[in-house]
C-alpha positions in Angstrom: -15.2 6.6 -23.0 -12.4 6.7 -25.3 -8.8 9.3 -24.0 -9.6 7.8 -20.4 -7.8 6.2 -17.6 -9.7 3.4 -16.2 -9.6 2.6 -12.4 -10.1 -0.9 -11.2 -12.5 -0.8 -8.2 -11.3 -1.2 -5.2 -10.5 -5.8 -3.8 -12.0 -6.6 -7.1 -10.9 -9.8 -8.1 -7.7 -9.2 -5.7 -8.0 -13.6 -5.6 -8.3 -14.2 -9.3 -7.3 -12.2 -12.6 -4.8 -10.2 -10.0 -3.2 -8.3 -12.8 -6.3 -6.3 -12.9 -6.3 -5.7 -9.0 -6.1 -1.6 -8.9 -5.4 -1.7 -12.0 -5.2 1.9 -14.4 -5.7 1.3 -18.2 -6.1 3.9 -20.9 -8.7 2.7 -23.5 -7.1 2.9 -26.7 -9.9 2.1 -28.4 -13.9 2.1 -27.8 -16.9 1.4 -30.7 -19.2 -0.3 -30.6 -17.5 -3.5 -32.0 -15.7 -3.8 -28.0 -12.9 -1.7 -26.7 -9.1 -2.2 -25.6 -6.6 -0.9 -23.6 -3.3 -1.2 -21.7 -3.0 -1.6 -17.8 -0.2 1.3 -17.1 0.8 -0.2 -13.9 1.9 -3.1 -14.3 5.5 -3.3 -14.7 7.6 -6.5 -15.2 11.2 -7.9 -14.5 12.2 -8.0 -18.0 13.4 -5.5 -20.4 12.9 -5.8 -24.4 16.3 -7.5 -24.3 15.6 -10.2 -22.3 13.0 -10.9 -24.2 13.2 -14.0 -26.2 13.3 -12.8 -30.3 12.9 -9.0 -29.3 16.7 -8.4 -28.7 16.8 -9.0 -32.4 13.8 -7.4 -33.2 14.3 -3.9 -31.5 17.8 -3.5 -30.1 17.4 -0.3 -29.9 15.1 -0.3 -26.7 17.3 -3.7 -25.3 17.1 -1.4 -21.9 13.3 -0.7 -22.0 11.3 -2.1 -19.1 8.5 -4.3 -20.1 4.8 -3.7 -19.5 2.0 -6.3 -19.1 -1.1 -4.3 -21.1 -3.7 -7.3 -20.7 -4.8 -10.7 -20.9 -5.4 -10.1 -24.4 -3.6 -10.4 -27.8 -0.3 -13.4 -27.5 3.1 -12.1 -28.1 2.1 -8.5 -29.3 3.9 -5.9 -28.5 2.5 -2.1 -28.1 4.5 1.2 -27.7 2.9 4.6 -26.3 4.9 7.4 -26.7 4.6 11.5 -27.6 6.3 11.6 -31.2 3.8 12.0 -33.5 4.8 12.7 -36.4 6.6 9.2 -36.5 5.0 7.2 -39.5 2.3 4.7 -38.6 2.0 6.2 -35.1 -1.6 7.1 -34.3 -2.7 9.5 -32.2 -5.5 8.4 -29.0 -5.6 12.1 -27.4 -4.2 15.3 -27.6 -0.3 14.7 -27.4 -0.5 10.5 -26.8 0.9 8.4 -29.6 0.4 4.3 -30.2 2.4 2.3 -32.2 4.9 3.0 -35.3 7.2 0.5 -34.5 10.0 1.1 -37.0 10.1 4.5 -37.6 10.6 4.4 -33.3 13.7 2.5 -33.7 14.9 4.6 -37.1 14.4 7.5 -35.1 16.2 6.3 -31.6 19.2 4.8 -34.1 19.4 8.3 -36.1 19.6 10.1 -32.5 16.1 11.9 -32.8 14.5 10.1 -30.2 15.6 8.4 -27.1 14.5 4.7 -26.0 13.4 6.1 -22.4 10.2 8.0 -24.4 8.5 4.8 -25.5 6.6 2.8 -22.6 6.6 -0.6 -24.2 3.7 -3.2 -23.4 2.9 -7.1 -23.7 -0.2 -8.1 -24.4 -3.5 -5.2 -23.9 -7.0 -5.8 -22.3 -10.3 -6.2 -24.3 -13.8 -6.0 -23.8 -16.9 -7.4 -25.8 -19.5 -5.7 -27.3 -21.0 -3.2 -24.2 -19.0 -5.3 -21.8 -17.0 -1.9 -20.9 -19.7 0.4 -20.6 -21.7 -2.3 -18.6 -19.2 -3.0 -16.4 -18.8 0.6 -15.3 -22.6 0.7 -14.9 -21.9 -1.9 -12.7 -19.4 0.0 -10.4 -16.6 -2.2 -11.5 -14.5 0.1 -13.0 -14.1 4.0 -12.1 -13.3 6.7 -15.2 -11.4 9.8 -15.4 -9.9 12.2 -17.9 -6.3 11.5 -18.6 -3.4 13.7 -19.9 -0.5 13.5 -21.5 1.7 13.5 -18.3 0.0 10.6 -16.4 -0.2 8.4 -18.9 3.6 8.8 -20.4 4.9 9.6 -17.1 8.1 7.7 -16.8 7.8 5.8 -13.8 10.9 3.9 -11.2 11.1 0.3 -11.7 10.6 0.1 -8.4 7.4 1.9 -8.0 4.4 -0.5 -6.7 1.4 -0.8 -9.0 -1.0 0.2 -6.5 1.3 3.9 -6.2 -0.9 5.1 -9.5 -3.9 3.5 -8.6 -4.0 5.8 -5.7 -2.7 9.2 -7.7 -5.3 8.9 -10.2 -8.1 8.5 -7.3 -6.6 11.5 -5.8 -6.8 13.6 -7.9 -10.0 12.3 -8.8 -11.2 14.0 -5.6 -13.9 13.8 -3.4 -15.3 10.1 -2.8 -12.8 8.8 -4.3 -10.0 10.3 -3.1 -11.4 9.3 0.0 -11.6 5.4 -0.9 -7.8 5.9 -1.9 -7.3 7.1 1.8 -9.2 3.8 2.8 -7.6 1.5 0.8 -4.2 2.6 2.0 -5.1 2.0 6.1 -3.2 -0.5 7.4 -5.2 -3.2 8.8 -5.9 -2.6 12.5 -5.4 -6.5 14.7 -8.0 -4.6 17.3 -10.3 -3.8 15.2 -13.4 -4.7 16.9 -11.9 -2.8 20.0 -13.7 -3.6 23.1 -16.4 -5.4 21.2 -14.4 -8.7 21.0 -13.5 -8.1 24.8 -17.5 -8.4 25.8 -17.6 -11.6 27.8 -14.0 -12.4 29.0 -12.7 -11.8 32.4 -10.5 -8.8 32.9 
């Protein structure tokens, strides 16, 4: 289950824990101790530089948009990214780096990297012992292969966190390309047509 991009099924909890509403997260992570990820949709207002402590701490990505990976872990920071042979960085899947924190900023300060190539996050989700693989049993979550360019495919500020829920369905094919094409109906006021009409007077 580990290299994949997890799909949040479709209204779940769309009333409570909405940062996981349509929600796509690569699992960084799966054994059989739990597993973790990071929700990639789920950009904030804040860059790293309006970021109390971080302006200090990484000046070199002031301008980088802030993610929010989870519910999990207080005041950690992640980084994906596709340089691997920075030190400390460790590679997830083919071509898909995670963490190596300061030889990031050596190399964006030396001119080897730029800040744009890092996708920063707050926070990541976690899961239990079998939680994941339970839940997924359970139809809560949908799973897919992911490469390289979805996952550090740089994305407009201004893109809505529901726009990659429905790309990865899509090309998920099939049913659940389908559901995408659902999900994105707008809701219909006369919905129950002439059924809601049975009984008055015309």
């Amino acid at each position: 289950m580990a290299n994949c991009a997890v799909c949040f099924a479709a209204l779940m909890f769309s009333q409570s824990q909405t940062y996981f509403s349509q929600a796509v997260i690569f699992i960084f992570t799966h054994s059989e101790s739990g597993s973790a990820g990071l929700i990639l949709n789920r950009p904030t207002e804040f860059t790293l530089g309006k970021v109390a402590g971080a302006e200090e701490m990484c000046p070199e990505f002031a301008e980088s948009q802030l993610r929010l990976g989870g519910d999990v872990g207080k005041s950690t920071l992640n980084i994906l990214h596709s340089y691997g042979e920075l030190e400390g960085a460790i590679e997830i899947v083919n071509g898909i780096y995670l963490g190596g924190f300061e030889a990031a900023r050596r190399a964006v300060r030396e001119g080897n990297a730029q800040g744009k190539d890092f996708t920063w996050f707050m926070h990541h989700a976690g899961w239990g012992p079998g939680q994941l693989e339970n839940e997924c049993s359970s139809g809560v979550w949908f799973t897919a292969a992911a490469g390289r360019d979805l996952i550090l495919q740089p994305r407009d500020g201004n893109d809505a966190p529901a726009d990659m829920w429905h790309e990865v369905l899509q090309l998920m094919g099939g049913e659940y390309s389908e559901l995408s094409k659902v999900v994105q109906q707008p809701y219909r006021a006369d919905i129950m047509g002439n059924e809601g009409r049975e009984g008055e007077d015309v």
